[in-house]
DOGUMAR-30350 format. One line per field, with one value per residue: residue number from 1; x, y, z of N, C-alpha, C, O in turn. Coordinates in steps of 0.1 Angstrom, whole numbers, always signed. Layout:
seq: c(NUM	...)
n_X: c(X	...)
n_Y: c(Y	...)
n_Z: c(Z	...)
ca_X: c(X	...)
ca_Y: c(Y	...)
ca_Z: c(Z	...)
c_X: c(X	...)
c_Y: c(Y	...)
c_Z: c(Z	...)
o_X: c(X	...)
o_Y: c(Y	...)
o_Z: c(Z	...)
END
This chain:
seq: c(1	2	3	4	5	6	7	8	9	10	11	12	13	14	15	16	17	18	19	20	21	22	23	24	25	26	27	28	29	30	31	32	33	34	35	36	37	38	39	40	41	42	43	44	45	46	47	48	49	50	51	52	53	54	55	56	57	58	59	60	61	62	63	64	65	66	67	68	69	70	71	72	73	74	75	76	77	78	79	80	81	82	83	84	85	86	87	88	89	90	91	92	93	94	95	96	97	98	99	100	101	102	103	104	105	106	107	108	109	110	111	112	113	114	115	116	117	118	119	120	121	122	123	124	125	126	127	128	129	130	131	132	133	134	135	136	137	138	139	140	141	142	143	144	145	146	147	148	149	150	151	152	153	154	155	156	157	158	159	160	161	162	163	164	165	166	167	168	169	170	171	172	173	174	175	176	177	178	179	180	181	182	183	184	185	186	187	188	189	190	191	192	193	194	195	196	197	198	199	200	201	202	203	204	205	206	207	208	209	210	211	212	213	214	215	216	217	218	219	220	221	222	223	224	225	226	227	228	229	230	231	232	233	234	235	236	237	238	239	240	241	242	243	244	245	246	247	248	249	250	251	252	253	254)
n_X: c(-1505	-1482	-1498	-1493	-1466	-1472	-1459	-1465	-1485	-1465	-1466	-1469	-1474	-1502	-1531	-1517	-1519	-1512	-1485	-1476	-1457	-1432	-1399	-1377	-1355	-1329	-1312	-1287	-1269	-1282	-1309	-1315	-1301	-1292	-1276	-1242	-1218	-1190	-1182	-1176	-1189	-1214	-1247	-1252	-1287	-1292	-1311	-1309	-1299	-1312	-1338	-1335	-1328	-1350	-1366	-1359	-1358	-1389	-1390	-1385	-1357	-1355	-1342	-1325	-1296	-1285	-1258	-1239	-1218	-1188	-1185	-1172	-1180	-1201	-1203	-1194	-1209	-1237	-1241	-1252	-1267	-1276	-1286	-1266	-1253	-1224	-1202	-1220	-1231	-1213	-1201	-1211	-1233	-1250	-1259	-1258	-1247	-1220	-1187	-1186	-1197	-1176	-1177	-1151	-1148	-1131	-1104	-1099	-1073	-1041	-1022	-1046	-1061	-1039	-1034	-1059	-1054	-1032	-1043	-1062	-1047	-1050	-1073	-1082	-1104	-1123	-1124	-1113	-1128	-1123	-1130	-1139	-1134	-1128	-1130	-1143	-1146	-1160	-1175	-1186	-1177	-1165	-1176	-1169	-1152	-1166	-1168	-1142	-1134	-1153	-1142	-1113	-1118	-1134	-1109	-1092	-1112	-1117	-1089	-1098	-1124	-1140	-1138	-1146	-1168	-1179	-1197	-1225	-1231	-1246	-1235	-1211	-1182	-1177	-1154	-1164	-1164	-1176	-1206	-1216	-1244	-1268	-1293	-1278	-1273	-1295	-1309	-1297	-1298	-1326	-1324	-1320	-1327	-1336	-1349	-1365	-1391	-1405	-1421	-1403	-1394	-1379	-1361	-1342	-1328	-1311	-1300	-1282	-1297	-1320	-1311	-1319	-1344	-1357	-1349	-1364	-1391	-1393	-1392	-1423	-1423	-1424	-1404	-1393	-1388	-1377	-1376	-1397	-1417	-1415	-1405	-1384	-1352	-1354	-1388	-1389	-1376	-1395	-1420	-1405	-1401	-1430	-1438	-1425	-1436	-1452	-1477	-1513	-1546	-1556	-1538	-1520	-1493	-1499)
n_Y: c(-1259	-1243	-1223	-1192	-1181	-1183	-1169	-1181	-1168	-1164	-1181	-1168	-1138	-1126	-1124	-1117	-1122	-1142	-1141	-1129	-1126	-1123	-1121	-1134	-1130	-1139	-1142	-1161	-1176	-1182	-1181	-1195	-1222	-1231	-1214	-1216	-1225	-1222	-1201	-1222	-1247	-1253	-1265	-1281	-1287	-1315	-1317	-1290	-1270	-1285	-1277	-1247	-1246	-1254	-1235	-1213	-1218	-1217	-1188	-1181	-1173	-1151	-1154	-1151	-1154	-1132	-1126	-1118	-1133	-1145	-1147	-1172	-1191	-1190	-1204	-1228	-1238	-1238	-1253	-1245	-1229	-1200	-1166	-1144	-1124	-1113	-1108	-1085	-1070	-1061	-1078	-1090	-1109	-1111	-1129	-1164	-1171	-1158	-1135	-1119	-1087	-1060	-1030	-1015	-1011	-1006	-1024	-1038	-1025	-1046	-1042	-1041	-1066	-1081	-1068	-1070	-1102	-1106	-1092	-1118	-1135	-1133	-1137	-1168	-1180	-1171	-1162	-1154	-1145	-1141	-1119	-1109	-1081	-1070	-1080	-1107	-1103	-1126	-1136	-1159	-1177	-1174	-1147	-1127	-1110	-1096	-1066	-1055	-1064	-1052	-1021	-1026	-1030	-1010	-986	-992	-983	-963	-948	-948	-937	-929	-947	-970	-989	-998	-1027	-1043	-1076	-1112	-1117	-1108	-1086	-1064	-1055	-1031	-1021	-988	-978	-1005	-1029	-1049	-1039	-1018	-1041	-1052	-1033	-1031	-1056	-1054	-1035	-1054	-1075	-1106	-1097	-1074	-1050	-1068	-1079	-1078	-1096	-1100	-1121	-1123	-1127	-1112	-1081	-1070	-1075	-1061	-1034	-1045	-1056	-1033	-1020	-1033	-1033	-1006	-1008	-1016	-1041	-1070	-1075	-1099	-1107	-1139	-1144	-1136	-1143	-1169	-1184	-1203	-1217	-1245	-1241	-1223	-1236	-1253	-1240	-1229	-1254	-1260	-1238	-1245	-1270	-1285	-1272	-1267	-1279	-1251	-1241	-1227	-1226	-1246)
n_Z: c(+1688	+1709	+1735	+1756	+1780	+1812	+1842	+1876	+1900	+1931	+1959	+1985	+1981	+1981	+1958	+1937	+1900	+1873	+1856	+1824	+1794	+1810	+1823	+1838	+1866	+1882	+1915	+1933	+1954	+1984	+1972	+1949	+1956	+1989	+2014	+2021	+2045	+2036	+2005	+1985	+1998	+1989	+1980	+1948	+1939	+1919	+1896	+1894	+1872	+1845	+1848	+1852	+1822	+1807	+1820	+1806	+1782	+1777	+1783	+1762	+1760	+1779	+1808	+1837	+1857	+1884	+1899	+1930	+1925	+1906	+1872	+1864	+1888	+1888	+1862	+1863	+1888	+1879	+1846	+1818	+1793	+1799	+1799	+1826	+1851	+1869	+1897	+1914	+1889	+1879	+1858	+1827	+1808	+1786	+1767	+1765	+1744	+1739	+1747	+1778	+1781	+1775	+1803	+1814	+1845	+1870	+1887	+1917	+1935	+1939	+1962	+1980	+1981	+1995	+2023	+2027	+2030	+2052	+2076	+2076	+2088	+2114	+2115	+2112	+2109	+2092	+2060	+2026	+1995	+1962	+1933	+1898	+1903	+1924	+1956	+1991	+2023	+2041	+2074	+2085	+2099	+2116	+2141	+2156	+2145	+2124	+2129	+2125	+2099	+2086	+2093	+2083	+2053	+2051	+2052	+2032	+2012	+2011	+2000	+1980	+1972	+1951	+1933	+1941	+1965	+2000	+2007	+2024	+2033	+2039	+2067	+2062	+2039	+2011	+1988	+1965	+1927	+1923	+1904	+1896	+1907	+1914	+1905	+1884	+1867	+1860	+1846	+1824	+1813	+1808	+1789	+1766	+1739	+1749	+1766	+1768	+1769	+1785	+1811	+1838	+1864	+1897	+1919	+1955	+1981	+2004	+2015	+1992	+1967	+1969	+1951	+1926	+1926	+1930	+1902	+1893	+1899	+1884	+1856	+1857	+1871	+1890	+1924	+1945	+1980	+1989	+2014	+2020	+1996	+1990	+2015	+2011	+1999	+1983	+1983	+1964	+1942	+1940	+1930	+1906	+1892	+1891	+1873	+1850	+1840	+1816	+1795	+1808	+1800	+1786	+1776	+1790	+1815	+1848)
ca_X: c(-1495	-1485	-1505	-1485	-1464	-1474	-1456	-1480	-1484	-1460	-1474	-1468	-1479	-1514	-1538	-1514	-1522	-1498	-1479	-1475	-1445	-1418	-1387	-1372	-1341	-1327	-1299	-1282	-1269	-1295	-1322	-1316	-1296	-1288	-1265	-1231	-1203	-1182	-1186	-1175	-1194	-1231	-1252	-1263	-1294	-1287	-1322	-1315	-1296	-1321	-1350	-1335	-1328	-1366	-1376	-1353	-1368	-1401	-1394	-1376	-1348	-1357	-1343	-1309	-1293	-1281	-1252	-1225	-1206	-1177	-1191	-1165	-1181	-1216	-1206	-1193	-1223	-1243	-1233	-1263	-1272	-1289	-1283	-1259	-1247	-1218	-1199	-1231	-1235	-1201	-1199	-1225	-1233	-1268	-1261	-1246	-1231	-1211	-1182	-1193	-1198	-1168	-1175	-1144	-1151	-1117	-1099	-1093	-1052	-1035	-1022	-1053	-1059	-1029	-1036	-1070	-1048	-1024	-1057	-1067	-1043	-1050	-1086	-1079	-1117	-1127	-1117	-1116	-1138	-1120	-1138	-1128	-1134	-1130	-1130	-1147	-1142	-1165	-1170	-1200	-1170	-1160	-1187	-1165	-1144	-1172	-1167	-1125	-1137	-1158	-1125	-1102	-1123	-1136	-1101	-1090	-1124	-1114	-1080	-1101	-1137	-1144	-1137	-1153	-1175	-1184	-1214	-1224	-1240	-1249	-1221	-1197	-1182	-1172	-1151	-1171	-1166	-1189	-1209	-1220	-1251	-1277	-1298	-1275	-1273	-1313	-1309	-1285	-1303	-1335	-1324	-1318	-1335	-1343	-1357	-1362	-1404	-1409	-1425	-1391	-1394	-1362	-1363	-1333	-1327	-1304	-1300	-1275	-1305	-1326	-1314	-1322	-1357	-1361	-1354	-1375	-1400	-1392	-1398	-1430	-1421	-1422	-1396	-1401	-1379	-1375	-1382	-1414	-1424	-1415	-1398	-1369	-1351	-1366	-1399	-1387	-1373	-1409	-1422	-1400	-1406	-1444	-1441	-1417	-1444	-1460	-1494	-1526	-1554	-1563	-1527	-1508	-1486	-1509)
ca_Y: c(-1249	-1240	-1210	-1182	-1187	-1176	-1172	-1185	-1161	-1168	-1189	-1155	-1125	-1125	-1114	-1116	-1132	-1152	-1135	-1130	-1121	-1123	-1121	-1141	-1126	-1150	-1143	-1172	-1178	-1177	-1181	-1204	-1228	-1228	-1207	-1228	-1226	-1216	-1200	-1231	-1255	-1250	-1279	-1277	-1300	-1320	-1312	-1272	-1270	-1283	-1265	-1233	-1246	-1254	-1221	-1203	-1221	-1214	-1172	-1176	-1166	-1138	-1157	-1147	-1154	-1120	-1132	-1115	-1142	-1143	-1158	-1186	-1198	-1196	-1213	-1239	-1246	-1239	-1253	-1245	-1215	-1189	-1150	-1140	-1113	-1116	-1097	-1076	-1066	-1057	-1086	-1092	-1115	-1114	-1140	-1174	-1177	-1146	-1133	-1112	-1076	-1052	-1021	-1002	-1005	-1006	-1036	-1031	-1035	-1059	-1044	-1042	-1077	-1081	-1065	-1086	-1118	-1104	-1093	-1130	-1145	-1128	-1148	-1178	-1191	-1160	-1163	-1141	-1142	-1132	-1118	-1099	-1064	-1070	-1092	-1100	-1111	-1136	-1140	-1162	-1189	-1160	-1136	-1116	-1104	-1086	-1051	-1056	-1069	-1036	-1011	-1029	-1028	-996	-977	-994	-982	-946	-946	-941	-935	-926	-957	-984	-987	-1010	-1031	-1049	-1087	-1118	-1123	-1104	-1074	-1065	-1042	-1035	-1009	-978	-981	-1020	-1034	-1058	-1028	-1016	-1054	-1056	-1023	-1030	-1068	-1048	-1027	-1057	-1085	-1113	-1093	-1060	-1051	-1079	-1077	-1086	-1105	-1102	-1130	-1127	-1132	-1104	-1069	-1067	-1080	-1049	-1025	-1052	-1054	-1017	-1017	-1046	-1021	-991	-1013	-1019	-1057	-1073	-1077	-1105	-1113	-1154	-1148	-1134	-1149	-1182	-1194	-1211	-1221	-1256	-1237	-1217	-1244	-1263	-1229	-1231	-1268	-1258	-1230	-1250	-1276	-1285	-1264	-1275	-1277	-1237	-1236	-1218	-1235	-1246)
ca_Z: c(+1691	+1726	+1740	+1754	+1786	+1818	+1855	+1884	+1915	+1942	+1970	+1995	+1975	+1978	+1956	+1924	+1892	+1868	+1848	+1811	+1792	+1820	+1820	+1853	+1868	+1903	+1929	+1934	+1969	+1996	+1966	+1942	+1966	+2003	+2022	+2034	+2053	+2027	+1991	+1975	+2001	+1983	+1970	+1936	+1934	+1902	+1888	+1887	+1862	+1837	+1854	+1845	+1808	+1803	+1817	+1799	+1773	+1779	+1787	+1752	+1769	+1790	+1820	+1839	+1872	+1885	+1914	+1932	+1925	+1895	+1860	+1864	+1899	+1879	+1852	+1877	+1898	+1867	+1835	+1813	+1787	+1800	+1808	+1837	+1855	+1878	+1907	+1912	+1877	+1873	+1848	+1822	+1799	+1783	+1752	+1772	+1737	+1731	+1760	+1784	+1779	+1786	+1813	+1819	+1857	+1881	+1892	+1931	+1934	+1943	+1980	+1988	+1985	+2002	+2033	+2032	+2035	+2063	+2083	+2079	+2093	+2127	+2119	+2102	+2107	+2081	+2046	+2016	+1982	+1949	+1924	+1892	+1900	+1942	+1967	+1997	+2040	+2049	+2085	+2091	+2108	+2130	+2138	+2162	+2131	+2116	+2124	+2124	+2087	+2081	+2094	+2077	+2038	+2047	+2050	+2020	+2002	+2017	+1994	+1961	+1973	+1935	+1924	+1949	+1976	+2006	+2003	+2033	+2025	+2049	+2072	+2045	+2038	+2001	+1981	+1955	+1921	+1921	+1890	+1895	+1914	+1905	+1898	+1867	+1861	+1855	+1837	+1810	+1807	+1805	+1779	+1756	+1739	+1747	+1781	+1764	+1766	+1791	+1829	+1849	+1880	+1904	+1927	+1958	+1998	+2005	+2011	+1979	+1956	+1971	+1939	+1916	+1929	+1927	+1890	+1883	+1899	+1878	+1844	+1855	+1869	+1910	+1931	+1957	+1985	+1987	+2026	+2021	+1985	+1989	+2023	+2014	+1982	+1982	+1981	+1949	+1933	+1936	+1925	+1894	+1886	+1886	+1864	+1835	+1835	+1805	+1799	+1811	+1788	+1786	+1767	+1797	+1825	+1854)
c_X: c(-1496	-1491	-1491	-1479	-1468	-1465	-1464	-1477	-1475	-1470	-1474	-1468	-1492	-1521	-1532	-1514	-1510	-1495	-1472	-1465	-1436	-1405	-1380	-1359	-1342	-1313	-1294	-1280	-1276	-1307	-1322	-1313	-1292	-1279	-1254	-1224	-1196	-1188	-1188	-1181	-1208	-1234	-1261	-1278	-1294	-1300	-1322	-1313	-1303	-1332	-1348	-1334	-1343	-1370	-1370	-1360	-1383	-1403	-1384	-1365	-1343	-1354	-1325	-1307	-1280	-1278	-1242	-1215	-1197	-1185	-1186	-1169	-1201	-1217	-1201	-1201	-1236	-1244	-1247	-1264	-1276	-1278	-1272	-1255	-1242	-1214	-1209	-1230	-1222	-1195	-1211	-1221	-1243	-1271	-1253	-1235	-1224	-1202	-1191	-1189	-1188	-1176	-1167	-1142	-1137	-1119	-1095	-1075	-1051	-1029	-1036	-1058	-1051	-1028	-1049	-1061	-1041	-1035	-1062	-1059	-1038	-1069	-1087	-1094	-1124	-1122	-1122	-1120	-1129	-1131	-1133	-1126	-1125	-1130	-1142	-1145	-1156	-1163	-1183	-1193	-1163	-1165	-1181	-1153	-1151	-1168	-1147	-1125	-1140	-1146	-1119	-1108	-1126	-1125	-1093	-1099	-1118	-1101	-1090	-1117	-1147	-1141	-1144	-1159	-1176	-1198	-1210	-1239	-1242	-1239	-1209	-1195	-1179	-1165	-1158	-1169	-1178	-1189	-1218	-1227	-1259	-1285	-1291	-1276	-1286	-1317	-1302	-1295	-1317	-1340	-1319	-1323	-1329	-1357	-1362	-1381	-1408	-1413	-1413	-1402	-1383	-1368	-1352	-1339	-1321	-1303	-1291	-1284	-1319	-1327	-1320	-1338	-1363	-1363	-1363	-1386	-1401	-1394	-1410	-1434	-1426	-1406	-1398	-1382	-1380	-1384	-1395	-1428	-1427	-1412	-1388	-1362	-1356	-1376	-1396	-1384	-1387	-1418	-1419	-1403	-1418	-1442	-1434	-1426	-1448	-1474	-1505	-1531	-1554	-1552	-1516	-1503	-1499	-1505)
c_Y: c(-1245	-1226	-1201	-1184	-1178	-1182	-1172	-1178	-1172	-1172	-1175	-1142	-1128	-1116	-1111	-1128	-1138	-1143	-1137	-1120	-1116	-1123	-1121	-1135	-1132	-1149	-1160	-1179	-1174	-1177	-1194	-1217	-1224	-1223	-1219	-1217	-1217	-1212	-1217	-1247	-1258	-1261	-1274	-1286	-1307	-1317	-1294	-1265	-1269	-1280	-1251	-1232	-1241	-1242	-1213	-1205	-1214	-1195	-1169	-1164	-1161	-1144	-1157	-1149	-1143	-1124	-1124	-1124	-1141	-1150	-1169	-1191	-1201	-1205	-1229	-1246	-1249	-1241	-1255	-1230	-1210	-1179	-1153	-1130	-1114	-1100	-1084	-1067	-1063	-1064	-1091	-1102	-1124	-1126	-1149	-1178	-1168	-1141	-1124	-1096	-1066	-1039	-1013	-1003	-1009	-1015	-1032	-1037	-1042	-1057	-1044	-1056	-1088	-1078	-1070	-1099	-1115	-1103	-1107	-1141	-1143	-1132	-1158	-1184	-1180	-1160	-1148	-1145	-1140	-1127	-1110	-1089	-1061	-1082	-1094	-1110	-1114	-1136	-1148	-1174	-1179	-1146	-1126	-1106	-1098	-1072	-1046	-1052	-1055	-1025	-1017	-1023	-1013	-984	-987	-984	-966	-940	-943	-946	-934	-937	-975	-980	-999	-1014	-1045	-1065	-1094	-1121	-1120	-1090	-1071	-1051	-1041	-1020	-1002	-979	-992	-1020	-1041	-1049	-1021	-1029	-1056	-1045	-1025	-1046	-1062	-1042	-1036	-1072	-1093	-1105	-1083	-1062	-1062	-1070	-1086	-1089	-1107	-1113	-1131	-1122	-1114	-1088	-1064	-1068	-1067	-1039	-1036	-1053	-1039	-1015	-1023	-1035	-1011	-997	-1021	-1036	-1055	-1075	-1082	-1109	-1128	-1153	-1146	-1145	-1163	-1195	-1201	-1216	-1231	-1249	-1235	-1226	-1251	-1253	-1230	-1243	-1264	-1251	-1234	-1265	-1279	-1279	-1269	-1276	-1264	-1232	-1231	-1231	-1235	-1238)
c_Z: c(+1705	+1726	+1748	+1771	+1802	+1833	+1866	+1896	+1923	+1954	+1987	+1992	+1972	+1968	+1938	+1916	+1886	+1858	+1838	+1810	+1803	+1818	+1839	+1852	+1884	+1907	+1930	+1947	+1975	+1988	+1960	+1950	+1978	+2006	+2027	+2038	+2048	+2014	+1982	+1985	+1999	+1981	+1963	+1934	+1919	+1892	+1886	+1876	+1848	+1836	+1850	+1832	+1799	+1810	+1808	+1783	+1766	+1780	+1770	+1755	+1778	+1810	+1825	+1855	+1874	+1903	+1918	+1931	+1908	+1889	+1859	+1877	+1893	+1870	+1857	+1880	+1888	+1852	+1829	+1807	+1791	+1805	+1824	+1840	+1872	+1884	+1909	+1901	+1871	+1863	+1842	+1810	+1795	+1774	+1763	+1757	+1733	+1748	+1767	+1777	+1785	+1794	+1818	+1830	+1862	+1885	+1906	+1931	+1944	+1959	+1987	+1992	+1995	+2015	+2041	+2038	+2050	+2073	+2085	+2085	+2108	+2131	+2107	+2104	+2093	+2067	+2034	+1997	+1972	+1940	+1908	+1893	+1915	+1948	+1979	+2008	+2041	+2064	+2092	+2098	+2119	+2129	+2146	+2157	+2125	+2116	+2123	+2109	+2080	+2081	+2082	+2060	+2039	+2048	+2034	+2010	+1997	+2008	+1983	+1965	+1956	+1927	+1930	+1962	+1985	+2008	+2014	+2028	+2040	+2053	+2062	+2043	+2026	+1991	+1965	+1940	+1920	+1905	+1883	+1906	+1903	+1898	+1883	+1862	+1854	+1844	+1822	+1807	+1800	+1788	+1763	+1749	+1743	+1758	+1777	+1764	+1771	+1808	+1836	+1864	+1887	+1919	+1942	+1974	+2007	+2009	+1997	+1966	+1957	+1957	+1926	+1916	+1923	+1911	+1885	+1886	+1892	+1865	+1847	+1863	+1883	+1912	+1944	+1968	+1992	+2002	+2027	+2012	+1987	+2001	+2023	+1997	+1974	+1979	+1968	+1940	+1932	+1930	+1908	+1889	+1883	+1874	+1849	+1832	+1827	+1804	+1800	+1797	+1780	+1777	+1777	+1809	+1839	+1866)
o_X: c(-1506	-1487	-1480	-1489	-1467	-1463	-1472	-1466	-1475	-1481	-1479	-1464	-1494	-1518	-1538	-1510	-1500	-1504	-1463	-1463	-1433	-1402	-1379	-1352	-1350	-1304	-1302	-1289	-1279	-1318	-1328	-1322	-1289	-1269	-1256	-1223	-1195	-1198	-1198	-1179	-1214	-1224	-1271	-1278	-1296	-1298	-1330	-1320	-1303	-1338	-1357	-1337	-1346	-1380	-1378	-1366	-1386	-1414	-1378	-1365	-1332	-1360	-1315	-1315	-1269	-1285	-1234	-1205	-1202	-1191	-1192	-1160	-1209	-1226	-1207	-1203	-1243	-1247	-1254	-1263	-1288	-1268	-1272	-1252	-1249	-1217	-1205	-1228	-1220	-1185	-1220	-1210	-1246	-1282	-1244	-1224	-1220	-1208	-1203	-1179	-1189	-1187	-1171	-1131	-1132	-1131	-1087	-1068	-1058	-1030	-1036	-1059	-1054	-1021	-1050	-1063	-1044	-1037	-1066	-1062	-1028	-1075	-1092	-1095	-1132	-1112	-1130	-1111	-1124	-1141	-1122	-1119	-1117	-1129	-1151	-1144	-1164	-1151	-1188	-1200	-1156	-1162	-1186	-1147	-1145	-1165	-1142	-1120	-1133	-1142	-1121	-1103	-1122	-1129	-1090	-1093	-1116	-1100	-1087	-1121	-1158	-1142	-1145	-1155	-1174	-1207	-1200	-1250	-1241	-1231	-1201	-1204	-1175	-1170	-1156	-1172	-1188	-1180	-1223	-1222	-1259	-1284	-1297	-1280	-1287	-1326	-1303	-1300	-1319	-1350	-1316	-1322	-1317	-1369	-1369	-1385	-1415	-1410	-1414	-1412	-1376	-1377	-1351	-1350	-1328	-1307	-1294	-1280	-1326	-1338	-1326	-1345	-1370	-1374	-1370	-1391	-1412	-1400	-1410	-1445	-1431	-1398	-1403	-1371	-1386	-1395	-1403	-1439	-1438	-1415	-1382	-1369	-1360	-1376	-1400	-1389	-1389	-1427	-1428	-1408	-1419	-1443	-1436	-1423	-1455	-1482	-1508	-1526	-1553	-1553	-1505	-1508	-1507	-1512)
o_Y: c(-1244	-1219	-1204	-1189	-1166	-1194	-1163	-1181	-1184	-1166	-1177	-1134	-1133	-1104	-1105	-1139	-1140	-1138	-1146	-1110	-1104	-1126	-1113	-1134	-1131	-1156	-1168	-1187	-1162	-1173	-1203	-1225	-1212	-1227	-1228	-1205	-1206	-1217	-1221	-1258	-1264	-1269	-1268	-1293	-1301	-1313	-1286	-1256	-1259	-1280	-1243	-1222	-1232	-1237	-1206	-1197	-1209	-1189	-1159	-1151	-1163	-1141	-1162	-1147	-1143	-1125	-1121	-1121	-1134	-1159	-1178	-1198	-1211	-1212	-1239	-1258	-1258	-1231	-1264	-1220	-1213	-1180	-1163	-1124	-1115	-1088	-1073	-1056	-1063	-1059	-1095	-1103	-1135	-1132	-1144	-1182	-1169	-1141	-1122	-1094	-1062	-1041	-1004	-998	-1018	-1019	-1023	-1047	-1044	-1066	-1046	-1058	-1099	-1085	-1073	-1104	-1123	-1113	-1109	-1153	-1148	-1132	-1156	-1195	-1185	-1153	-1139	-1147	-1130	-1134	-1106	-1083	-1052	-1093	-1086	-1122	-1105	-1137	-1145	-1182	-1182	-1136	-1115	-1097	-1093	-1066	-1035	-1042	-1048	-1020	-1012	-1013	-1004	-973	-979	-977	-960	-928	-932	-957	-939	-937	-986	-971	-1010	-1008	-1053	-1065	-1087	-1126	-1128	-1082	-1082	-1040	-1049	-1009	-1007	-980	-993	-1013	-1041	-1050	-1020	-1030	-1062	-1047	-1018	-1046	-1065	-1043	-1030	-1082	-1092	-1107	-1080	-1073	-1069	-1060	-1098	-1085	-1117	-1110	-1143	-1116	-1107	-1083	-1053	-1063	-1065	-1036	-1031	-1049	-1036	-1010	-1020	-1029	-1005	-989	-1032	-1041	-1045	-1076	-1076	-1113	-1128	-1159	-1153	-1150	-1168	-1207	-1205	-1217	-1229	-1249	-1242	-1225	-1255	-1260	-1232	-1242	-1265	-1258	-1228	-1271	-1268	-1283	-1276	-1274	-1265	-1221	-1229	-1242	-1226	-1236)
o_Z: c(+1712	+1717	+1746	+1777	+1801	+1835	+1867	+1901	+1922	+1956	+1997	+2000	+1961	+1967	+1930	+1919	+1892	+1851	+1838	+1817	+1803	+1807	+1848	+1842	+1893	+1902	+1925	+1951	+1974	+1994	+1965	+1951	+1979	+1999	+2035	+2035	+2053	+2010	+1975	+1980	+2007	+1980	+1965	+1923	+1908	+1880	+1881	+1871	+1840	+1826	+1845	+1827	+1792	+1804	+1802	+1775	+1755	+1778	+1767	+1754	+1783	+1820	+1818	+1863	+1868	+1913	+1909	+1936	+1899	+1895	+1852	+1881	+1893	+1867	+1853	+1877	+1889	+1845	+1833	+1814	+1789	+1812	+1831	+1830	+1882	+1882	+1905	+1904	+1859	+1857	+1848	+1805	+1798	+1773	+1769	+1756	+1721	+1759	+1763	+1769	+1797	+1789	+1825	+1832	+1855	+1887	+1907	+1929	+1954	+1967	+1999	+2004	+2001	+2021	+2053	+2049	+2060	+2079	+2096	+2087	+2114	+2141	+2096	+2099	+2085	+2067	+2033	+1989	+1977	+1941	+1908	+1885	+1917	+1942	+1978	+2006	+2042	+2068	+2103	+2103	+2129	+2122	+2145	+2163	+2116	+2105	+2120	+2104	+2073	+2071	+2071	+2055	+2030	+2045	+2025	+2001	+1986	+2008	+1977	+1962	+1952	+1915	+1925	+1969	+1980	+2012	+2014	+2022	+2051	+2045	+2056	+2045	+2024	+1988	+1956	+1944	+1917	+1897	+1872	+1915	+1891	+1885	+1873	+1850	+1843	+1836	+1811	+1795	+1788	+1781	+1753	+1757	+1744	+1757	+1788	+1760	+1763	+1813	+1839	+1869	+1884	+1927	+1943	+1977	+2015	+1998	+1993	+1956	+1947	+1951	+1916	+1906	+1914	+1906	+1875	+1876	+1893	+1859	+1841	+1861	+1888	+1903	+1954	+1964	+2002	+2004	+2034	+2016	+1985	+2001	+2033	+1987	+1962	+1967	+1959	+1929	+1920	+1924	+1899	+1878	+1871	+1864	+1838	+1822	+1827	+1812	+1790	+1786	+1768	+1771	+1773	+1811	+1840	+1876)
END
C-alpha cells in the first residue's frame, strides 16, 4: 500500500520540510508556463498536462490552478481534470466534472468594452483581453500606453466604483468585479472538499496572486512566490515532476 503523500521543500525556502496533506493551488501565466507576447502566444509544454493529472492524483484531488484567465482559455491550454478558478476567482469550479459555480458578481457593460477598442485603435500594438466578468489592456507591445491604459479603465471603473475595481498586473491593467480575487478563490476552494482540512500551498509570479498567498497563509498553509521559490517555471515544473514521482522506499515521494 502506498504510504501517505508528501510535497518536497522548494529548492528556495530554506529550512522547510515536505509537506503532508497539501492541497496545491498554481497561477498559471508567469508560473506554470512562460510569459509571451500575447495572451494566446504561450507554450504549453506537452508533458504538463499530465503532470498536473498525476498530482492531482496523488493530493486526491486537492490540486487547482487558480488563473486570471477565463475557464475556456484554461480548459484550452489545459485539457485535463482538476480544480480551477478563473478570472481571479470570479469563476470557480472545484469539481472538473460538474459547471462551474454561479456568484451573482456584475458583468462590466458592453460600452465599456467599447470605448476599450476605440482607445486601441490610437495603439494598435496593445490589445484587449476578454474575460467573462471584465476585460483587460495589455500593453507589454507598447509600454508608452501604460498610464493612457490606467486613465482610460480607471474612469470607466469610477462609473460604478461599487461594482468593480482596477487591478494592476504585469504590463496590464484590468477591470475587474469587486468581490473576486484569488484570495476569495482559495477561500471558497478551501472551504470545500477535496481541499477542505488540507495545508494549501499557493504557488504564483505576480502581484495579483499576492491575496491568494495571503489566504493560503491564514489556513495555516505557504505562499511562495515562483521568483523566490523556484526561479523560473522550468524550475517548477522540475519541482512538480519530482514531487508526482513514484515513492521511494520510506513510502513517501523522494
Amino acid at each position: 500500500m502506498a504510504g501517505p503523500f508528501f510535497l518536497p521543500p522548494p529548492p528556495g525556502v530554506p529550512g522547510l520540510g515536505p509537506i503532508g496533506r497539501a492541497a496545491l493551488l498554481l497561477d498559471f501565466d508567469g508560473t506554470l508556463v512562460e510569459i509571451a507576447a500575447r495572451p494566446d502566444a504561450i507554450r504549453v509544454p506537452p508533458e504538463l498536462p499530465g503532470l498536473l493529472r498525476r498530482l492531482a492524483e496523488e493530493l486526491s484531488g486537492a490540486l487547482a490552478v487558480v488563473s486570471g484567465r477565463p475557464l475556456r482559455d484554461l480548459d484550452h491550454f489545459l485539457p485535463v481534470p482538476i480544480a480551477m478558478a478563473g478570472d481571479h476567482g470570479a469563476t470557480l469550479r472545484p469539481d472538473p466534472y460538474q459547471p462551474p459555480i454561479g456568484n451573482g458578481l456584475p458583468h462590466a457593460p458592453a460600452a465599456w468594452r467599447a470605448r476599450a477598442a476605440e482607445w486601441l485603435r490610437r495603439h494598435p500594438a496593445a490589445l484587449i483581453e476578454d474575460k467573462e466578468h471584465g476585460f483587460v489592456i495589455h500593453y507589454r507591445q507598447a509600454p508608452e500606453a501604460g498610464p493612457e491604459a490606467e486613465a482610460l479603465l480607471a474612469s470607466l471603473v469610477a462609473e460604478d466604483p461599487a461594482g468593480f475595481t482596477l487591478l494592476e498586473a504585469r504590463m496590464a491593467w484590468e477591470v475587474r468585479p469587486r468581490g473576486a480575487s484569488k484570495g476569495t478563490a482559495v477561500n471558497a476552494l478551501m472551504s470545500r472538499p477535496p481541499f477542505a482540512g488540507r495545508v494549501p500551498v499557493f504557488i504564483g509570479d505576480d502581484v495579483t496572486d499576492e491575496e491568494g498567498m495571503e489566504v493560503a497563509r491564514r489556513f495555516g498553509g505557504q505562499g511562495w512566490r515562483l521568483q523566490d521559490a523556484f526561479g523560473s517555471p522550468a524550475a517548477l515544473r522540475d519541482w512538480l515532476a519530482l514531487a508526482a514521482a513514484p515513492p521511494g522506499p520510506s513510502g513517501t515521494s523522494p
